[in-house]
ROPADREN-333271 format. One record per residue (C-alpha): residue number from 0; x, y, z. Coordinates in nm, 2 decimals. Layout:
R  num       u       v       w
R  NUM       X       Y       Z
...
END
This chain:
R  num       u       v       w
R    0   10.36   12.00   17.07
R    1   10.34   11.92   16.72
R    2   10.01   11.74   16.52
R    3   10.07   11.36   16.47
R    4   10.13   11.29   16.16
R    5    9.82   11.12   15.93
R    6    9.99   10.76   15.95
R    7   10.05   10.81   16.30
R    8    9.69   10.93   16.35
R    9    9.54   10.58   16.13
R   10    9.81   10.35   16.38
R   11    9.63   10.52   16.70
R   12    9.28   10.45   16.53
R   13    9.33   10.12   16.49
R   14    9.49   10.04   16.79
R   15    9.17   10.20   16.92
R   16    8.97   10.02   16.77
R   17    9.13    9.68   16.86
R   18    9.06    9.80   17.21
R   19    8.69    9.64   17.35
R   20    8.62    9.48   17.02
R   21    8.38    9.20   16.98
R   22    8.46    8.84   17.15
R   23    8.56    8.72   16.83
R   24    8.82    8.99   16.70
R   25    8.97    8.96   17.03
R   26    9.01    8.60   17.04
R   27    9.20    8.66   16.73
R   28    9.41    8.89   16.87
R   29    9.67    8.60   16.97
R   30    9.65    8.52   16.61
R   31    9.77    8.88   16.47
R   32   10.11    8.88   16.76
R   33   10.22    8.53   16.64
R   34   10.16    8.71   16.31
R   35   10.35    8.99   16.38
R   36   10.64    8.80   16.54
R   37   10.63    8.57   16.27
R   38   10.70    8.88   16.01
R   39   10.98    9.01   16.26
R   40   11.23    8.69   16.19
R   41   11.50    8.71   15.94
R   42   11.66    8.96   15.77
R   43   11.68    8.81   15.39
R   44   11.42    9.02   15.16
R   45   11.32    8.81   14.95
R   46   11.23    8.56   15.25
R   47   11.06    8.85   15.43
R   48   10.85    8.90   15.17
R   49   10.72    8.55   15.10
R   50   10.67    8.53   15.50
R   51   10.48    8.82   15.49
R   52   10.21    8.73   15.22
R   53   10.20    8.40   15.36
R   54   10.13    8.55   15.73
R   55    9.87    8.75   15.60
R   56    9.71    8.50   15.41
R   57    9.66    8.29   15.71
R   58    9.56    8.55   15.91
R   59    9.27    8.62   15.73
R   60    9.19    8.34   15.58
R   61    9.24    8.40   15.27
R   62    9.34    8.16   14.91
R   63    9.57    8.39   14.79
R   64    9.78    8.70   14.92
R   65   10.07    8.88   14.71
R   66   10.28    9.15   14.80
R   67   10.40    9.45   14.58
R   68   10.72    9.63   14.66
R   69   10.69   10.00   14.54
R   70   11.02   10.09   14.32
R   71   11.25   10.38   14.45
R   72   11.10   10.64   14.21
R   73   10.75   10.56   14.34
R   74   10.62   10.50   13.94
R   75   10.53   10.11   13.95
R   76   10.66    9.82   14.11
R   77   11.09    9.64   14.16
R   78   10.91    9.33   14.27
R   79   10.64    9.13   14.36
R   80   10.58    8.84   14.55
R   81   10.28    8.58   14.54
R   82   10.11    8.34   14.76
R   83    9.90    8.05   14.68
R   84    9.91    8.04   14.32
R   85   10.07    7.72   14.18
R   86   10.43    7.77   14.02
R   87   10.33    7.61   13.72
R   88   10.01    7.87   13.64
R   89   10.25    8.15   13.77
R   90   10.48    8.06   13.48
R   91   10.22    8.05   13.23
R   92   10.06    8.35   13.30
R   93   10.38    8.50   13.24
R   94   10.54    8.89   13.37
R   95   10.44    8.95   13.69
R   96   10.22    9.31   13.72
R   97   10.44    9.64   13.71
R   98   10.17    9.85   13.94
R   99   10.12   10.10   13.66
R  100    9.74    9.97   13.56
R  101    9.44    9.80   13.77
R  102    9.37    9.84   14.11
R  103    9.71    9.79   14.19
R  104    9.80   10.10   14.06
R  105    9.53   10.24   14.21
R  106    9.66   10.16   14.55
R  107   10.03   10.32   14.47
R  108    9.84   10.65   14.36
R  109    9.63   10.66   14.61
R  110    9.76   10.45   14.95
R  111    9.46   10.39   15.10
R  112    9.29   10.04   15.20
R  113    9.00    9.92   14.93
R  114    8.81    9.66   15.00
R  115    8.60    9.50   14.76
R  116    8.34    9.23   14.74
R  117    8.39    9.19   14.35
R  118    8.69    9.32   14.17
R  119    8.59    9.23   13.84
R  120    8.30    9.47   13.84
R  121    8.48    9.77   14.01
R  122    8.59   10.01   13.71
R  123    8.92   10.05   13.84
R  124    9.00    9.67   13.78
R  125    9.23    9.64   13.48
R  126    9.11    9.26   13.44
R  127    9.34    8.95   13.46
R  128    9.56    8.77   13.19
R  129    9.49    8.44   13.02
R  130    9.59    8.16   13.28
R  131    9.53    8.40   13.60
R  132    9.29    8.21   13.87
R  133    8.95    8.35   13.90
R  134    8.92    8.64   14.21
R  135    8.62    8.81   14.33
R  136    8.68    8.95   14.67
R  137    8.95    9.16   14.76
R  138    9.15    9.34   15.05
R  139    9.44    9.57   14.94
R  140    9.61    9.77   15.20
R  141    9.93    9.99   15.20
R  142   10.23    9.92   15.35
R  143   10.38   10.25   15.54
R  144   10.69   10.34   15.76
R  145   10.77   10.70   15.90
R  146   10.51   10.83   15.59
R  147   10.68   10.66   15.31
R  148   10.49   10.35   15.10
R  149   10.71   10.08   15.09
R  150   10.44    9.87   14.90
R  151   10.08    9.69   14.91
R  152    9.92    9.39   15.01
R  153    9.68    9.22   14.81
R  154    9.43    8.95   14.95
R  155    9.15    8.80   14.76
R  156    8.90    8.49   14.80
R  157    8.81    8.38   15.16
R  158    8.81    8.00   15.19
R  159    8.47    8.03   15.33
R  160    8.36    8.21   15.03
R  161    8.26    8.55   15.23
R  162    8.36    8.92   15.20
R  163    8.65    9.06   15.38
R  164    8.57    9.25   15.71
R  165    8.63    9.54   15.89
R  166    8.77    9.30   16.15
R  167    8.98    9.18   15.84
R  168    9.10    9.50   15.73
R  169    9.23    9.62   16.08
R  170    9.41    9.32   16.13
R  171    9.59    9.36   15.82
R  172    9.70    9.74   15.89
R  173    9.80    9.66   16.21
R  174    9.99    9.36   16.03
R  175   10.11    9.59   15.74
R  176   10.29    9.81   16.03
R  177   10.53    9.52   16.13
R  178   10.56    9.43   15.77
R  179   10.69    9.77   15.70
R  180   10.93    9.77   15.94
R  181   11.07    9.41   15.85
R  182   11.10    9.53   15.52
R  183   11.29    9.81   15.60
R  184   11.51    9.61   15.83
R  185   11.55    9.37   15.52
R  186   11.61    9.64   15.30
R  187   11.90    9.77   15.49
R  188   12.03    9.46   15.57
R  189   12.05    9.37   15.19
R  190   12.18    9.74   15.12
R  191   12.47    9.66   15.32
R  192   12.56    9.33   15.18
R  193   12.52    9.44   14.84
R  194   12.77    9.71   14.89
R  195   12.96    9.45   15.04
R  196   13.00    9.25   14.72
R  197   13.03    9.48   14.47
R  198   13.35    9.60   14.70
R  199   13.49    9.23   14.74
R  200   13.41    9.19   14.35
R  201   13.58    9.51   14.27
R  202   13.91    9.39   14.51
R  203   13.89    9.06   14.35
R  204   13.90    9.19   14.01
R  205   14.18    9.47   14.10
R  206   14.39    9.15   14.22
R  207   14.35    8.90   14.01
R  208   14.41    9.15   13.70
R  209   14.73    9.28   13.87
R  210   14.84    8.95   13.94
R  211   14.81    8.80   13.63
R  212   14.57    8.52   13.71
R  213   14.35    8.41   13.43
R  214   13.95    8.43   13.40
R  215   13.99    8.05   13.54
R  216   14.07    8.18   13.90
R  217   13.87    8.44   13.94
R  218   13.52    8.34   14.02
R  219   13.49    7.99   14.24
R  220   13.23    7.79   14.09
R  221   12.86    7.93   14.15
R  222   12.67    7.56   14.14
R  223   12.75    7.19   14.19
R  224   12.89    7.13   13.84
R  225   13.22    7.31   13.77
R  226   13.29    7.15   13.42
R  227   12.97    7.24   13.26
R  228   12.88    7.52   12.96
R  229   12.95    7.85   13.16
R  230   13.30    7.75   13.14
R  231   13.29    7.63   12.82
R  232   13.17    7.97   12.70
R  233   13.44    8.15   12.89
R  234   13.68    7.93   12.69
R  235   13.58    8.09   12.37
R  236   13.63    8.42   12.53
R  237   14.01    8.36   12.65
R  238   14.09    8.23   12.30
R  239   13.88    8.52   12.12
R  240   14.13    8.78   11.90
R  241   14.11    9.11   11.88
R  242   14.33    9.31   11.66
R  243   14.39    9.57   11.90
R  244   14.43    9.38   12.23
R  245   14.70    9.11   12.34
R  246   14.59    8.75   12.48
R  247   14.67    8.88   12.83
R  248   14.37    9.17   12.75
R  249   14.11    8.95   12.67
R  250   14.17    8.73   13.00
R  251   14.16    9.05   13.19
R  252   13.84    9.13   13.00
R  253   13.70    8.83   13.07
R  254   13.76    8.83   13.44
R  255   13.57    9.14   13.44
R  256   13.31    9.01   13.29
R  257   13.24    8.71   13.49
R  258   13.25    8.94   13.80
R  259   13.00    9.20   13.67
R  260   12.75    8.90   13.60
R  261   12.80    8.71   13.93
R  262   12.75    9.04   14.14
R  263   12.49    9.22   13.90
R  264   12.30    8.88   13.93
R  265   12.24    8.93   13.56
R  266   12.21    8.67   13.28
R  267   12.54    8.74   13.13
R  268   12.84    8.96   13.17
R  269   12.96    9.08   12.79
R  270   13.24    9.34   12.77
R  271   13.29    9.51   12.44
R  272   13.52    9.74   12.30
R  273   13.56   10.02   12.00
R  274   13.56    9.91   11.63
R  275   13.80   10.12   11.42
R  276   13.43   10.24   11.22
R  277   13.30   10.37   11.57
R  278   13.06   10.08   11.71
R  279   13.17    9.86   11.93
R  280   13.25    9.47   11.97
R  281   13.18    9.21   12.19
R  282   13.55    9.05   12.27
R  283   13.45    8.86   12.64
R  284   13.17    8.65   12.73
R  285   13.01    8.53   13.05
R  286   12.70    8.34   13.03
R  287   12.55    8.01   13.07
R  288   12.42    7.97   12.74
R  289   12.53    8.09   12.37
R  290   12.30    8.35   12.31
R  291   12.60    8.60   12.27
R  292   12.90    8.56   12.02
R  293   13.24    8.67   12.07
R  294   13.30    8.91   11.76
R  295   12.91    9.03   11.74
R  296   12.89    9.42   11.64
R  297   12.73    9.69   11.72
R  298   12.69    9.92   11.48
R  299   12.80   10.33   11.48
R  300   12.50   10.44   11.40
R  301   12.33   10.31   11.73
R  302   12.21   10.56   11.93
R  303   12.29   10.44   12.24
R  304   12.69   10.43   12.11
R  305   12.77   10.74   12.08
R  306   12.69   10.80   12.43
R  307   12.85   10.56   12.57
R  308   13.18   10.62   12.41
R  309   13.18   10.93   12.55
R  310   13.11   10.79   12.92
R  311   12.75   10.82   12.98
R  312   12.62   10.53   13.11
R  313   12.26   10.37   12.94
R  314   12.01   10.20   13.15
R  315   11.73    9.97   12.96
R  316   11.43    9.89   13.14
R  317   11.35    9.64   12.82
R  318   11.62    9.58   12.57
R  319   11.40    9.37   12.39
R  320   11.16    9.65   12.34
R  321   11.38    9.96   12.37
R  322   11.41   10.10   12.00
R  323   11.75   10.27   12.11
R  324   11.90    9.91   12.09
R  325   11.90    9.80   11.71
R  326   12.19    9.49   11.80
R  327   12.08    9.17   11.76
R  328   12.14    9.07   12.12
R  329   11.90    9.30   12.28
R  330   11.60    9.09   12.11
R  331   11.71    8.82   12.36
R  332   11.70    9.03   12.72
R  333   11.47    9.28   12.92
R  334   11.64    9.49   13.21
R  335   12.02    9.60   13.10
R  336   12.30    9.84   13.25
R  337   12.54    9.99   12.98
R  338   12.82   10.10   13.13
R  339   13.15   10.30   12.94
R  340   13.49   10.12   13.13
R  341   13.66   10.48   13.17
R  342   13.95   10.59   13.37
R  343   14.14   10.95   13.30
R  344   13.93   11.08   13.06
R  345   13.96   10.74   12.85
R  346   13.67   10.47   12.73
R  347   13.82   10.17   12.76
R  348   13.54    9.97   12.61
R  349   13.22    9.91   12.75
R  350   13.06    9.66   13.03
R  351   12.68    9.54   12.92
R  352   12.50    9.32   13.23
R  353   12.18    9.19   13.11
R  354   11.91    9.03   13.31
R  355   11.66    8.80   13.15
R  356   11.32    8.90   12.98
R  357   11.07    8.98   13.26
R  358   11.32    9.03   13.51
R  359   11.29    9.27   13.77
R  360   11.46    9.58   13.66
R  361   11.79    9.80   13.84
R  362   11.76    9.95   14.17
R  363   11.94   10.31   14.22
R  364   12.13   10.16   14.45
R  365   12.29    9.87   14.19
R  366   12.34   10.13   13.92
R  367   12.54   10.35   14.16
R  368   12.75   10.03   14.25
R  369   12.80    9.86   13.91
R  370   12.90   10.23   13.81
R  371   13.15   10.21   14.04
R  372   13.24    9.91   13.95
R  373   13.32    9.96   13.60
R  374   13.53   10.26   13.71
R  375   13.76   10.04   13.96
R  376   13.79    9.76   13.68
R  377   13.86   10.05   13.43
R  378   14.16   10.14   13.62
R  379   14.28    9.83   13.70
R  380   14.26    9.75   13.38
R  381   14.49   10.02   13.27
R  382   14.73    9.95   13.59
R  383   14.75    9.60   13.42
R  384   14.85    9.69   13.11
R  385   15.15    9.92   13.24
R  386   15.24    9.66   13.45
R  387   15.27    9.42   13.14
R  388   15.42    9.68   12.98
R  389   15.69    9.72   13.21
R  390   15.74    9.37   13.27
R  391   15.80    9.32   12.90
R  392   16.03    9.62   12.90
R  393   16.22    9.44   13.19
R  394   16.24    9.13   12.95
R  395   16.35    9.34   12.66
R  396   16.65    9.42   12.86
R  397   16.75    9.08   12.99
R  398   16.71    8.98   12.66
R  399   16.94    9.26   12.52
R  400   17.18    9.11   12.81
R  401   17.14    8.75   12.71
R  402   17.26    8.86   12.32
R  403   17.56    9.05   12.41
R  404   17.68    8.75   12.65
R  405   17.57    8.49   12.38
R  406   17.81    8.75   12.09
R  407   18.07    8.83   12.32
R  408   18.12    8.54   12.55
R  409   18.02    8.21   12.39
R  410   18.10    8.23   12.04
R  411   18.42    8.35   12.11
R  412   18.48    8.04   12.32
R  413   18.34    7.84   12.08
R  414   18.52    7.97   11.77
R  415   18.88    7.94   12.03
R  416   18.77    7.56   12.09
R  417   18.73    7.49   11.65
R  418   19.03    7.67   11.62
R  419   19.23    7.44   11.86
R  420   19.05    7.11   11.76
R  421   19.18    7.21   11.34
R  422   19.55    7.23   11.51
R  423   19.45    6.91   11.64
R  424   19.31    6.78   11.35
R  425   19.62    6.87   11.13
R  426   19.88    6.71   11.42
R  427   19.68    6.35   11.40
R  428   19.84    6.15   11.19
R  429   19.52    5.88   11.30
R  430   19.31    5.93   10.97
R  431   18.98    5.80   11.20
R  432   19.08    6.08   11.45
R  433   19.11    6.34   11.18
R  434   18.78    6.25   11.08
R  435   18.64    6.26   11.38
R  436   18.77    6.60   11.53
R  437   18.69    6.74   11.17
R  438   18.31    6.61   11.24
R  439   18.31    6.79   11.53
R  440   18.46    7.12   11.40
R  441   18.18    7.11   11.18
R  442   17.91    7.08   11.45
R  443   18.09    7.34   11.64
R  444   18.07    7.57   11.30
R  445   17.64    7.51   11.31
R  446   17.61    7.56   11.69
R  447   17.73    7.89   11.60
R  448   17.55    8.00   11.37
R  449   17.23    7.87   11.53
R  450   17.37    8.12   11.82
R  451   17.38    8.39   11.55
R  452   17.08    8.33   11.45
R  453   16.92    8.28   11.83
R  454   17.09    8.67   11.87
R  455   16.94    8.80   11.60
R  456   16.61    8.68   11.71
R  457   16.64    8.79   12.05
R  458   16.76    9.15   11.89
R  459   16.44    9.18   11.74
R  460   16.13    9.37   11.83
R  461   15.80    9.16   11.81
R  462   15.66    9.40   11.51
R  463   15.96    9.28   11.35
R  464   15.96    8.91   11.43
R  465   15.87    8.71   11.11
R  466   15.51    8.58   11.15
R  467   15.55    8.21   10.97
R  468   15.34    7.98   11.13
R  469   15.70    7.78   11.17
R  470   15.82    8.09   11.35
R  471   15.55    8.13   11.58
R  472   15.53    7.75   11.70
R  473   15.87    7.78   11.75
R  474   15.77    8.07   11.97
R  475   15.50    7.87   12.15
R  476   15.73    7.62   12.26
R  477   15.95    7.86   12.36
R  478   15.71    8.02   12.60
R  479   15.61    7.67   12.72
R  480   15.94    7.62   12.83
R  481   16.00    7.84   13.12
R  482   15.67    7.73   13.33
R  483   15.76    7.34   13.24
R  484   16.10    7.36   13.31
R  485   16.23    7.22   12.97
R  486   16.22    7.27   12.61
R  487   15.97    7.04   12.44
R  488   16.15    6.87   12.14
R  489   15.96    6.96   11.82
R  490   15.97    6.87   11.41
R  491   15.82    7.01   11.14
R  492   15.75    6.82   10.81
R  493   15.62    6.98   10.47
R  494   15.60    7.33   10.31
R  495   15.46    7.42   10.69
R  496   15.46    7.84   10.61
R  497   15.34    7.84   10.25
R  498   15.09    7.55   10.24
R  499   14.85    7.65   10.57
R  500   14.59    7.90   10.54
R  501   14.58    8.19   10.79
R  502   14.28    8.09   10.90
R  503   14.42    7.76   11.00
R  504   14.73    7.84   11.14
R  505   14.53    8.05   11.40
R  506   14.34    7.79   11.53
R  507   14.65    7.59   11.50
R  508   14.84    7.79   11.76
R  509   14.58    7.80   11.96
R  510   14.52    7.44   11.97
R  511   14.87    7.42   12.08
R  512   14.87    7.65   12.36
R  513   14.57    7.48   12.52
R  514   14.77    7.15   12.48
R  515   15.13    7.26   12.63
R  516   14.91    7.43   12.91
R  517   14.73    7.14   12.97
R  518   15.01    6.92   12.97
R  519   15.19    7.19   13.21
R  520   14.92    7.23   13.46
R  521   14.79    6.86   13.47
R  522   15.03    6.59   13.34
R  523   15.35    6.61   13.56
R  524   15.57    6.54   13.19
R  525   15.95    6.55   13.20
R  526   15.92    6.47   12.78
R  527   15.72    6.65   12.59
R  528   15.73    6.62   12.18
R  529   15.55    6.87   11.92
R  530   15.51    6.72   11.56
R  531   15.35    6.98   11.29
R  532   15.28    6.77   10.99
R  533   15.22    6.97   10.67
R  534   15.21    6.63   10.46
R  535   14.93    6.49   10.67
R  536   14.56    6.35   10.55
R  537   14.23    6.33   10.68
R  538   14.04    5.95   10.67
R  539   13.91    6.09   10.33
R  540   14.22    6.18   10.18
R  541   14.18    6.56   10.21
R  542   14.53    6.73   10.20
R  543   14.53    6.84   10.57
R  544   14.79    6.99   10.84
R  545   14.87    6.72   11.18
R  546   14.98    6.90   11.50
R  547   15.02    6.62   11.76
R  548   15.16    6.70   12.15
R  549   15.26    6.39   12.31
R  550   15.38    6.35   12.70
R  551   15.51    6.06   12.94
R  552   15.30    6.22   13.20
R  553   15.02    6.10   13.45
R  554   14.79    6.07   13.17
R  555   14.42    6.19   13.17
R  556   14.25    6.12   13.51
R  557   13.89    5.95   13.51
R  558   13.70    6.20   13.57
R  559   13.87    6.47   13.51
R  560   13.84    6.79   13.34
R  561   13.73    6.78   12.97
R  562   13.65    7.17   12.88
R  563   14.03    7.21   12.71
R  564   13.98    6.86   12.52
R  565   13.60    7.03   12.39
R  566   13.76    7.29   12.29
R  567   14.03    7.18   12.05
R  568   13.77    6.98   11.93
R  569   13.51    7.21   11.82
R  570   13.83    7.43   11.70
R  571   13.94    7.12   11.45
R  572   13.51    7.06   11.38
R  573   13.45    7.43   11.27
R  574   13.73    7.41   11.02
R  575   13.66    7.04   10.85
R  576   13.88    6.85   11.11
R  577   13.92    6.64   11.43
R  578   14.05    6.64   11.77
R  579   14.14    6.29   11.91
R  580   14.34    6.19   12.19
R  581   14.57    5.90   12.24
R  582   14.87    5.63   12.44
R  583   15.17    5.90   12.54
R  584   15.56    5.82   12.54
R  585   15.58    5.65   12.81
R  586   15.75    5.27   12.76
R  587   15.34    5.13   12.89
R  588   15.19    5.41   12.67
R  589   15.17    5.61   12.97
R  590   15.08    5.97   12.94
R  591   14.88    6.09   12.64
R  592   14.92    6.20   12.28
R  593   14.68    6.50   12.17
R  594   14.65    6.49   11.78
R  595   14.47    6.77   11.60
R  596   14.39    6.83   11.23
R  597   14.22    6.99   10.98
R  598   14.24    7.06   10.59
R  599   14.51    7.27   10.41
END
């Protein structure tokens, strides 16, 4: 038969020693199972843990009670839980302890119970920061299962203002015993659904990249307001340009970035990729504030770069204070996962999932998932992309098909219909029908070459498109088309390709895609008109270019979502212009009129 084990040897003492204790340990012996039983409910952690120190607290009678779980590598403390301190001191006194100093650290180098009648005066007491209550007495006692310390549990001040006892110290081992064990339950039950997630988020990313669904419908909203600055911010990311990645890319990006935050539970989810001087680039942003910017650089020189462009991952306890981290964002977070998006030997770009200053810091266990993470989303990533690819090959073809049918097929017809309408025309001895067939000869003669000049377009490659802004509103509307159904009507006024700055023209076209989209997802049109005004003025007279969408549709809902509106808006603001919205084309003013503008 083999020697207990020391913890198993300490559990028989004190049950021992529970065993013909005085009248009044025993009477509190009720008191310590409803204890225990009270610790054994639930399976959330973070719950356990507050009903734990709570337990405890009562048990004993004690003001205050906290709870230190002992991180995986055994050096300090992944979190820590408090009882009886006011939320409002708790935020003023500021990081909670990280078990490296005091007696706390004291009690993960050596697990053993201490029990003091005044901490302040025992050397091993590292003191207490500004705002911290006043303690004097104090009970610490491990927290064990199978041999392994799981954490601590600290109890100081009696209400009656006496020391702690030994009656008061074997109640809490005994209670520390159930505790481990409903901690470990907890732990395992949060293992499991943490797995769980990072597997659904990795599926949901996989699908909605390979399906072509847009940032917009990947995540369901994560709190009662749906409408609010999160998705404001992802709007910046799904109109962000990179030179090396298409507008379907940086949705994709995006929807990896939203996931990684949700399921990371970190304070944002930025995704950056490689500058041609070798740093990197953030190009999508999720977050709930505007701390980070799409088009904010890290530089080559970093040292945390260069490894992760070769596809070593970087963990941060404290960007803030790491001096590895010389990017202006890492003033602004404390725990952080770096982590290279590679597939077949290829960086991709790089996923960064920051939690907030004083956060608690990355288990094993969520480092081993979000690596997996980025590795699925890597993949997908590159799945998507030859799926566009071959989708656009596909439409390539048919378009090949459409030019050769257009040459072959319609011109001929209607070069065989002018050709019998002159042998009309020269028969009529009407002079009002001469005129007339002639007019339509000559309509017939600009259909075709509009034709001609449809094939030549459709014959070309896009790096050999012309990239006039004319051109590529035309192109817009174009693309509009084929969810809506119809082609909107559109006019042009003024030098529109010579007179608008690049800059401009950008943000023009991309003002114009949120509007058609709009207009196709919400407004029900059947007419839909797109005026680009070269000629136009701001109230100041400021030379300026007008684009204006109008629609008879349904109109804008009270209500209703206004992210798209904002948008345009601080587009036309950041440039000098204005964003207004107006009556539509239908006969009551029905439907709504989107006029944006800003200076040549």
């Amino acid at each position: 038969m083999t020697a207990p084990e020391p913890q198993d040897r300490a559990e028989t003492d004190d049950a021992r020693r529970l065993q013909g204790l005085s009248t009044e340990l025993t009477a509190r012996v009720p008191q310590l199972l409803e204890a225990m039983r009270s610790v054994g409910t639930g399976l959330e952690l973070h719950a356990t843990l507050d009903r734990i120190c709570e337990t405890a607290a009562r048990l004993v009678g004690a003001r205050y009670a906290a709870l230190g779980v002992v991180g995986e590598a055994g050096g300090g403390l992944s979190d820590f839980v408090a009882f009886g301190v006011d939320p409002e001191v708790a935020r003023r006194i500021g990081r909670r302890p990280d078990g490296h100093t005091g007696l706390l650290g004291e009690l993960i180098r050596h697990p053993e119970p201490i029990r003091l009648a005044d901490l302040t005066a025992d050397p091993r007491s590292a003191g207490f920061p500004p705002h911290h209550p006043s303690m004097r007495t104090f009970l610490g006692v491990p927290i064990r299962v199978q041999g392994e310390i799981l954490g601590n549990l600290y109890l100081c001040e009696k209400h009656d203002g006496a020391e702690f006892t030994d009656h008061d110290q074997h109640m809490v081992r005994v209670l520390a015993t159930e505790a481990g064990l409903a901690i470990g339950n907890a732990r395992l039950y949060e293992a499991a659904r943490q797995r769980e997630r990072w597997i659904d988020g990795s599926v949901a990313v996989t699908t909605a990249l390979l399906s072509g669904a847009g940032a917009e419908d990947a995540e369901e909203p994560t709190g009662p307001d749906d409408h609010g600055q999160d998705h404001d911010h992802t709007e910046q990311a799904h109109t962000a340009v990179h030179a090396d990645f298409s507008h379907h890319a940086h949705h994709a990006l995006t929807v990896v970035a939203e996931h990684a935050r949700r399921l990371a539970d970190s304070a944002a989810g930025i995704v950056m990729l490689p500058t041609p001087e070798g740093g990197l680039e953030v190009v999508a942003v999720s977050s709930d504030t505007s701390d980070v910017s799409i088009g904010t650089r890290v530089p080559a020189h970093s040292p945390v770069v260069a490894k992760l462009l070769t596809g070593e991952s970087v963990h941060v306890t404290d960007s803030s204070t790491d001096p590895r981290l010389v990017s202006p964002l890492s003033a602004r977070y404390g725990p952080a996962m770096l982590l290279p998006l590679h597939s077949d030997g290829r960086v991709l770009g790089v996923l960064v999932t920051p939690r907030a200053i004083g956060a608690r810091p990355f288990t094993e266990s969520e480092r081993t998932l979000a690596t997996q993470f980025a590795s699925q989303a890597a993949l997908a990533l590159m799945m998507a992309e030859a799926q566009r690819d071959r989708e656009r090959l596909a439409v390539f073809e048919d378009r090949d098909r459409i030019a050769r049918d257009l040459h072959d097929l319609v011109i001929q017809r209607l070069y065989a219909a002018g050709m019998m309408l002159e042998t009309a025309q020269r028969q009529s001895q009407v002079p009002e029908v001469r005129a007339g067939v002639g007019k339509a000869v000559d309509e017939l003669d600009v259909t075709i070459q509009e034709i001609r000049t449809a094939i030549f377009a459709l014959q070309q490659g896009p790096a050999e498109a012309p990239s006039g802004l004319r051109t590529r509103v035309l192109r817009e509307i174009n693309m509009a088309a084929v969810p809506l159904g119809f082609r909107p009507t559109h006019r042009f006024a003024g030098a529109i390709d010579s007179s608008v700055g690049e800059l401009t023209g950008k943000n023009l076209i991309a003002a114009l895609r949120e509007a058609l989209s709009n207009t196709f997802r919400h407004a029900r049109a059947s007419r839909i008109e797109v005026t680009v005004d070269a000629n136009a003025e701001l109230p100041d007279g400021t030379p300026a270019v007008r684009l204006s969408v109008a629609d008879d549709g349904v109109g804008i809902p009270e209500g209703g979502r206004r992210s798209g509106l904002r948008n345009l808006r601080r587009r036309a603001e950041s440039l000098g212009g204005s964003s207004e919205v107006g009556p539509g084309l239908a006969e009551d003013g029905g439907g709504t009129t989107v006029t944006w503008q800003a200076p040549l």
